[in-house]
C-alpha positions in Angstrom: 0.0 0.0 0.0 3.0 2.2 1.0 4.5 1.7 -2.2 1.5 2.4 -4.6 1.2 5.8 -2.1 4.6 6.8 -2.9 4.5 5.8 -6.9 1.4 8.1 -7.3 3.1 11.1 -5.7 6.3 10.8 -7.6 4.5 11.4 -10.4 3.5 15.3 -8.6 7.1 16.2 -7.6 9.2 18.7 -10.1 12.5 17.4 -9.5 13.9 20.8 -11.1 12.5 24.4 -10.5 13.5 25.7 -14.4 11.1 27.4 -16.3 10.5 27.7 -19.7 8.7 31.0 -20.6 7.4 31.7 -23.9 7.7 35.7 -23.3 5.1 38.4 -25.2 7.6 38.9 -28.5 9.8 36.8 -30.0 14.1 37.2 -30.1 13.9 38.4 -33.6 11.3 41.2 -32.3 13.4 42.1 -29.9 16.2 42.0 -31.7 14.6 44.5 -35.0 14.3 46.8 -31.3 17.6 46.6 -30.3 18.7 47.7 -33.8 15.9 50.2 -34.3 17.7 51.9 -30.7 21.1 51.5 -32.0 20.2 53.1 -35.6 18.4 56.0 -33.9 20.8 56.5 -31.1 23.6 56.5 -33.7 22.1 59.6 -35.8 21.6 61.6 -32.5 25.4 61.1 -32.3 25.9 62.1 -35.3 23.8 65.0 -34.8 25.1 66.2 -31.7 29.1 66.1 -33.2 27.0 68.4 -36.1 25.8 70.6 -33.0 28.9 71.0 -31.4 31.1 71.9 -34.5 28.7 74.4 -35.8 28.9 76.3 -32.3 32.8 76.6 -32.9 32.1 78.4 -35.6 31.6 82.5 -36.2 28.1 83.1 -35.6 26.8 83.7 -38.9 23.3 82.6 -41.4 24.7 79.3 -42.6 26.2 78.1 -38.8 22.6 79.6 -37.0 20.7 77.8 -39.6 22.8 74.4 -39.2 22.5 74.9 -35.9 18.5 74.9 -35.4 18.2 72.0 -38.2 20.4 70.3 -36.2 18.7 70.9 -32.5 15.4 70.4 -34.4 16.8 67.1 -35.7 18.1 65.7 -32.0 15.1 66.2 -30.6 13.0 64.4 -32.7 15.4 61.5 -32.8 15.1 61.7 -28.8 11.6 60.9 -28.8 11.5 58.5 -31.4 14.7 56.8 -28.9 12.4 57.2 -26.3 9.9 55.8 -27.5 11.7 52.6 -28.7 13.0 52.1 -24.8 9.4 52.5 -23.4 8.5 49.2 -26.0 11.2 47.3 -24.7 11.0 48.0 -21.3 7.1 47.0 -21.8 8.0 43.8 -23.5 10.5 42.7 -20.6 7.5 43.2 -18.1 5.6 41.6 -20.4 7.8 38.5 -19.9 8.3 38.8 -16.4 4.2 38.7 -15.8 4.0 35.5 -17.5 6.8 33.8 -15.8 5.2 34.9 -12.3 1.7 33.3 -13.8 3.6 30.0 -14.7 5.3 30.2 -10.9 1.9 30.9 -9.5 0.7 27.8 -11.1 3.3 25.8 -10.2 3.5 26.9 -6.7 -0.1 25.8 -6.7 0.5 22.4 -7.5 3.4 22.1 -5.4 1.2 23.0 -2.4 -1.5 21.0 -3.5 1.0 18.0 -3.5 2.4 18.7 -0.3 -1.1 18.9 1.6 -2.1 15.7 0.2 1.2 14.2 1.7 0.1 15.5 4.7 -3.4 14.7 5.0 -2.4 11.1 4.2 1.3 11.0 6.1 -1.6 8.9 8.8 -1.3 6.0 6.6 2.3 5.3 7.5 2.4 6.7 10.9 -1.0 4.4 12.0 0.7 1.8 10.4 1.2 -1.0 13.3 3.8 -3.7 13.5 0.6 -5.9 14.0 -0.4 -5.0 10.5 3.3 -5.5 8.9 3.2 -9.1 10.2 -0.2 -9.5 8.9 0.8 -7.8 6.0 3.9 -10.3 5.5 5.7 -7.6 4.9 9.5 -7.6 6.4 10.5 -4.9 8.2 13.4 -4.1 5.7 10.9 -3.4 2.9 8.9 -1.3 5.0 11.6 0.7 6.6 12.7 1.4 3.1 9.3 2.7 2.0 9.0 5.4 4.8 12.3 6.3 3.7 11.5 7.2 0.7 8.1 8.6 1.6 10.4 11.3 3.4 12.4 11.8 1.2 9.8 13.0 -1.5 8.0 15.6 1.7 11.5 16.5 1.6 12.0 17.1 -1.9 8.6 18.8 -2.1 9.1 21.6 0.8 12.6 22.1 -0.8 11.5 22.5 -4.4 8.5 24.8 -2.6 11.4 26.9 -1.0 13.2 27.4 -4.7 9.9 28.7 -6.2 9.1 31.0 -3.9 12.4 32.6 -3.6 12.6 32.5 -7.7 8.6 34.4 -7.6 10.1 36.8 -5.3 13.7 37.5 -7.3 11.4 37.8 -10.5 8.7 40.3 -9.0 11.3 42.6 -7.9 13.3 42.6 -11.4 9.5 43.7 -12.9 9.4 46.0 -9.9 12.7 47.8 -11.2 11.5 46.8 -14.8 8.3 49.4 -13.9 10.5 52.2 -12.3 12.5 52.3 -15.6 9.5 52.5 -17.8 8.2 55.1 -15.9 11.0 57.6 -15.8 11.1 56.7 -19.2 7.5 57.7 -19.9 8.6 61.1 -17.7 11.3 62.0 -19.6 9.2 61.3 -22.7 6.9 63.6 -21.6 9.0 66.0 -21.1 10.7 65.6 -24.4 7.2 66.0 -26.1 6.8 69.6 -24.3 9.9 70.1 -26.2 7.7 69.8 -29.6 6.9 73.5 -28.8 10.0 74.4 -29.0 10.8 72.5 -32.2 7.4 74.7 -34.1 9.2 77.7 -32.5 12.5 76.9 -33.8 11.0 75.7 -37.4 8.9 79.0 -37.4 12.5 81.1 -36.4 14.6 78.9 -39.1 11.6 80.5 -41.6 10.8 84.0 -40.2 15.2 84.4 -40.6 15.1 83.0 -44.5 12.2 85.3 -45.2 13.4 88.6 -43.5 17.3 88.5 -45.0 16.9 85.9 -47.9 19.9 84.3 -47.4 21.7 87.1 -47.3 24.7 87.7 -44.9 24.6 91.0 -44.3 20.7 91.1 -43.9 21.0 88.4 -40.9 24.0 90.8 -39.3 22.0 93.5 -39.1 18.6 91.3 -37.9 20.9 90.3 -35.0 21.9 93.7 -34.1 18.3 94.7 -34.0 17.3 92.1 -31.6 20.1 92.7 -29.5 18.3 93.6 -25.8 18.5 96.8 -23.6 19.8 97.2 -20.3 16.5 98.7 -19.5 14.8 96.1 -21.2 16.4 93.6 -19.3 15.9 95.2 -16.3 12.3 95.2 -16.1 11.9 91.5 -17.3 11.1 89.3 -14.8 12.3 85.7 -14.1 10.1 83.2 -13.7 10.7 80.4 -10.4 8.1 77.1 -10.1 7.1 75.9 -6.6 5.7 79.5 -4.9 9.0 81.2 -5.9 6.8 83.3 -8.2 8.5 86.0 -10.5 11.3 87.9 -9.5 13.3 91.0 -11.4 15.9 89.2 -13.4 19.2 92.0 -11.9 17.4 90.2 -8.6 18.1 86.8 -9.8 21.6 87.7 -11.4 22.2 88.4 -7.8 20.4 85.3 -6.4 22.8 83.3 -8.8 26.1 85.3 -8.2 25.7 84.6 -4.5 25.4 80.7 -5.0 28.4 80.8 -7.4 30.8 82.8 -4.9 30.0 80.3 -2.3 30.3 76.8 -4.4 32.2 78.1 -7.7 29.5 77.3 -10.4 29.0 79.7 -12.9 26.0 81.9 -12.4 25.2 81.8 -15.8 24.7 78.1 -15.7 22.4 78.1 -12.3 20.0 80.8 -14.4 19.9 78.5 -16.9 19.2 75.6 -14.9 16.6 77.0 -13.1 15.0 78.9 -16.2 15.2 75.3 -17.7 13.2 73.7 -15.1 10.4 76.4 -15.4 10.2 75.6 -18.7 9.6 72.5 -18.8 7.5 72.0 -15.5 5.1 75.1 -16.1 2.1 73.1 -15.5 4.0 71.5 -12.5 3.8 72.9 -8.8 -0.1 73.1 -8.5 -0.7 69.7 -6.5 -1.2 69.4 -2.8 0.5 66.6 -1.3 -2.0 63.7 -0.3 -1.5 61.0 1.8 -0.1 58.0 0.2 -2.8 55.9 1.7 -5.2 58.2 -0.6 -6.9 57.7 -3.8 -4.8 60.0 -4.9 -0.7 59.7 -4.0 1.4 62.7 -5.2 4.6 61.4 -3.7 6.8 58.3 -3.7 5.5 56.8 -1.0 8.8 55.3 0.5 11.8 57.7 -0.9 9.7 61.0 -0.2 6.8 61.6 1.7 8.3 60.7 5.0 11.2 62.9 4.1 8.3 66.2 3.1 6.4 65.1 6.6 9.9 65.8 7.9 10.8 68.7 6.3 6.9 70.4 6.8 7.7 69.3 10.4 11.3 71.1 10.5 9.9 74.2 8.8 6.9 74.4 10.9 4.3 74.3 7.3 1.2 72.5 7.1 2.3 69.5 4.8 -2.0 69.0 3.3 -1.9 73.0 2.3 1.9 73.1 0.7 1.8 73.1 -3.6 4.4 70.7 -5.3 5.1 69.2 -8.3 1.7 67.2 -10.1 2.2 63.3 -10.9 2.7 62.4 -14.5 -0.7 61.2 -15.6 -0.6 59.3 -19.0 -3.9 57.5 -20.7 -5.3 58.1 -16.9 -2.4 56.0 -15.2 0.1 57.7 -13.4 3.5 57.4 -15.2 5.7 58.9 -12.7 6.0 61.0 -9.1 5.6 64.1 -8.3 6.3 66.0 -4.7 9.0 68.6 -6.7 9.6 71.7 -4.6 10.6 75.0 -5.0 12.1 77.1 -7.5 14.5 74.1 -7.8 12.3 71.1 -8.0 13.7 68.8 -5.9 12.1 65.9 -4.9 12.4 65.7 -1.1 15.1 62.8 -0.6 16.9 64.9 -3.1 16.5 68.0 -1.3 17.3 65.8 2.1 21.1 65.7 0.9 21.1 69.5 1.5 18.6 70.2 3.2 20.0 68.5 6.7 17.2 65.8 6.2 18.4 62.4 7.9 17.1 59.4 8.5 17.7 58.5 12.3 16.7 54.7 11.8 13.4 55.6 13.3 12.3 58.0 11.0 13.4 61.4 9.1 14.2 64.5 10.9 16.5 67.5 10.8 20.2 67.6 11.7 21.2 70.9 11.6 25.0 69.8 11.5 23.7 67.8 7.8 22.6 71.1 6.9 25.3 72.3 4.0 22.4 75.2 3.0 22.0 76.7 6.5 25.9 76.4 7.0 26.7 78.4 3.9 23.8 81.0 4.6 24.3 81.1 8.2 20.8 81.3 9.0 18.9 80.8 12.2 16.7 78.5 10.6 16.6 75.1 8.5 17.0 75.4 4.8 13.9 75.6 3.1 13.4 74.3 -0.2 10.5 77.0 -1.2 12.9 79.8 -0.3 14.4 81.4 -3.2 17.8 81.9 -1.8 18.0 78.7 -0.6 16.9 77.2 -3.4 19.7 78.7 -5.5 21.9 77.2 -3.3 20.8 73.5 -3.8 20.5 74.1 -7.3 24.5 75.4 -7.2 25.7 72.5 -5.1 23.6 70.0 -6.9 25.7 71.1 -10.5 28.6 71.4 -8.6 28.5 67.9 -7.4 27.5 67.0 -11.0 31.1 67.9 -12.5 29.8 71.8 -13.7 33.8 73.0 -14.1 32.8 76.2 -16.7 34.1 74.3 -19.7 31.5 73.7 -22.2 31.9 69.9 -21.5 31.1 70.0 -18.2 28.6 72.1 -17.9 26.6 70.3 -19.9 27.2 67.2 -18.1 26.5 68.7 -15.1 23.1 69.6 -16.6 22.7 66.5 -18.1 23.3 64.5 -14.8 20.8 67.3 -13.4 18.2 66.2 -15.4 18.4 62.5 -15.7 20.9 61.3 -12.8 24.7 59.8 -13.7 23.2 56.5 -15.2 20.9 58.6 -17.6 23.8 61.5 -18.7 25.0 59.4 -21.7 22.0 58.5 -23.3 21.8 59.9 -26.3 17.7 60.5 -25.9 18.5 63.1 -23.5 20.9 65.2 -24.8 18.0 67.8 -25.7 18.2 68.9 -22.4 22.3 69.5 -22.0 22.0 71.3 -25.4 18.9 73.5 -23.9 20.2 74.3 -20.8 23.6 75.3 -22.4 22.1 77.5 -25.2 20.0 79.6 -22.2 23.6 79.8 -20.8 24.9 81.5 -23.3 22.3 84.1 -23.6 22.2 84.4 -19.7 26.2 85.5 -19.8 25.2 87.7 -22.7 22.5 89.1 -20.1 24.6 89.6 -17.3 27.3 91.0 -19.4 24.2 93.5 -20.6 23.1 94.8 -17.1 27.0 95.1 -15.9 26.3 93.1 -13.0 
């Protein structure tokens, strides 16, 4: 009886945990992907090698016009790019969603196995010498039977261990699998508000060809005649996100100058940084924070709201009645975080590195020794991220730490790292934004230079 027991639950126990998953897309799909990336990732090179010669050159029609072709070019190559990534990344979770169905399914009939060993593990234990005698059975045979009997509940728990801990290792690669694809789909979104800019640009490339018909001199004397005022300058104001509000740009010349004498990063480039991230977040900064435990999160729940409870806590703010940064909301899904702050739009754990946030291993709070704002202000108060002065400061010690040297190269970098973190810098789908931020650079030292300050 033993042994009939024990033939009918080999035939339930996987002696070997592989899988064999049969994922969304085929290799020959993913590989016309790969390619398709490479191809278009190649041409932005090219591209951006185009850009950078062209600025070397005198300013005249032909480089300008090179110029915006090429700018125009890069950044619809970077969406294309991004687009491509968002596919694969989708395809990969794809994959992963079907090998934790097939691990579900297995786990199932693992346990199913294992609880009919159990429910019927009586058989053997209630089995009496009386009945082995009766049974004729010697006590070598049936010794060896309950042997193995163990050994396959052995086999069984241990091949249940292996499938759990593979189900966990693969929902934590889709986990990271669904962070990527949604600072992806952030970043795309961001590159799209750059369409704007791309009609602008197209409608500049025509508006210059019309006005001097390709004439040198005509375009000399169209730059000279758009060439700003002091008093022009003066009286524009520059724009800050996150209850920063508009400021007189001499005031934020200023701003800037004091964050580059204290951490050595041009002014120039912190202007453009910051003009940079109003730009492209100017429908950002008009969410209240909510409760993670809410229909409607606004923050990562982990990396940043306990760090903004901390901060509104430090500050002395209501936390329910502050205005950051809006989730990215795609097709009704939410693509990406929000919870930015300030003029510079740091997330919170961000703004925790200067802000003199730490984590005490039972909870956030402030450490006014952490704080590298307050200690270069030498305030009475903790740094505060909706505080424009402050907020220069992060945004200067933030480049700095980024690489910003003054050389071309670095700035841009910098910027680059600024935008998409070290691990996002050389992909060629974001260079848009290093390009951006160093052509407001430029016109920011011609500013400055302007105004005499």
């Amino acid at each position: 009886m033993i042994r009939k027991l024990i033939a009918g639950f080999c035939l339930l126990v996987f002696l070997t945990p592989s899988i064999a998953v049969q994922g969304k897309t085929d290799a020959e799909i993913r590989k016309e992907l790969e390619i398709k990336l490479q191809n278009v990732e190649r041409q932005m090179l090219q591209q951006q090698r185009l850009v950078e010669d062209t600025q070397l050159q005198r300013q005249s029609l032909e480089r300008d016009i090179t110029l915006i072709e090429g700018e125009i070019n890069k950044a619809q190559l970077g969406i294309q790019a991004r687009a491509v990534a968002i596919e694969q990344l989708t395809d990969q979770i794809g994959d992963k969603e079907v090998v934790l169905d097939i691990l579900e399914e297995k786990l199932g009939k693992q346990q199913d196995s294992l609880a009919d060993l159990i429910r019927k593990s009586a058989l053997i234990e209630d089995y009496s010498l009386v009945e082995v005698m009766l049974s004729k059975k010697n006590f070598s045979d049936f010794f060896t039977d309950v042997a193995t009997y163990q050994s396959i509940k052995e086999s069984l728990n241990e091949s249940l261990g292996i499938l759990h801990s593979i189900k966990r290792d693969t929902f934590e690669q889709k986990t990271a699998l669904e962070s990527k694809q949604e600072t992806e789909a952030e970043m795309k979104r961001i590159q799209e508000l750059q369409k704007k800019e791309i009609e602008v640009k197209e409608r500049e490339k025509e508006q210059i060809l019309k006005v001097t018909k390709g004439e040198e001199k005509a375009y000399q004397e169209l730059l000279e005649s758009h060439q700003r005022t002091a008093a022009e300058l003066r009286n524009q104001l520059f724009q800050l996100l996150g209850g920063g509000g508009d400021i007189p740009l001499p005031e934020a010349i200023d701003l800037a100058k004091y964050a580059s004498k204290v951490t050595g990063v041009d002014a120039a480039l912190i202007l453009a940084i910051l003009e940079q991230e109003t730009n492209l977040g100017s429908n950002l900064g008009s969410c209240l924070f909510t409760d993670s435990k809410s229909s409607r999160p606004i923050m990562h729940p982990d990396r940043d709201e306990p760090v903004f409870l901390a901060i509104a806590a430090a500050l002395g703010f209501d936390p329910y009645t502050r205005t950051v940064s809006c989730p990215i909301i795609q097709n009704g899904s939410r693509v990406g975080w929000g919870g930015a702050m300030g003029p510079s739009q740091f997330i919170p754990s961000t703004w925790a590195i200067y802000g003199g946030m730490v984590n005490s291993g039972n909870g956030w709070v402030y450490s006014q020794s952490a704080d590298a704002i307050r200690r270069i202000n030498g305030g009475t108060s903790p740094a505060n991220p909706f505080n424009n002065r402050d907020a220069f400061i992060a945004t200067a010690l933030l480049l700095r730490d980024n690489g910003a040297n003054g050389t071309y190269a670095g700035d841009r970098l910098a910027a680059l790292r600024y935008y998409a973190g070290w691990g996002g810098a050389s992909n060629p789908a974001n260079a848009f934004y290093g390009d951006q931020v160093m052509n407001r650079k430029s016109r920011m030292v011609e500013n400055i230079r302007i105004l005499g300050q």
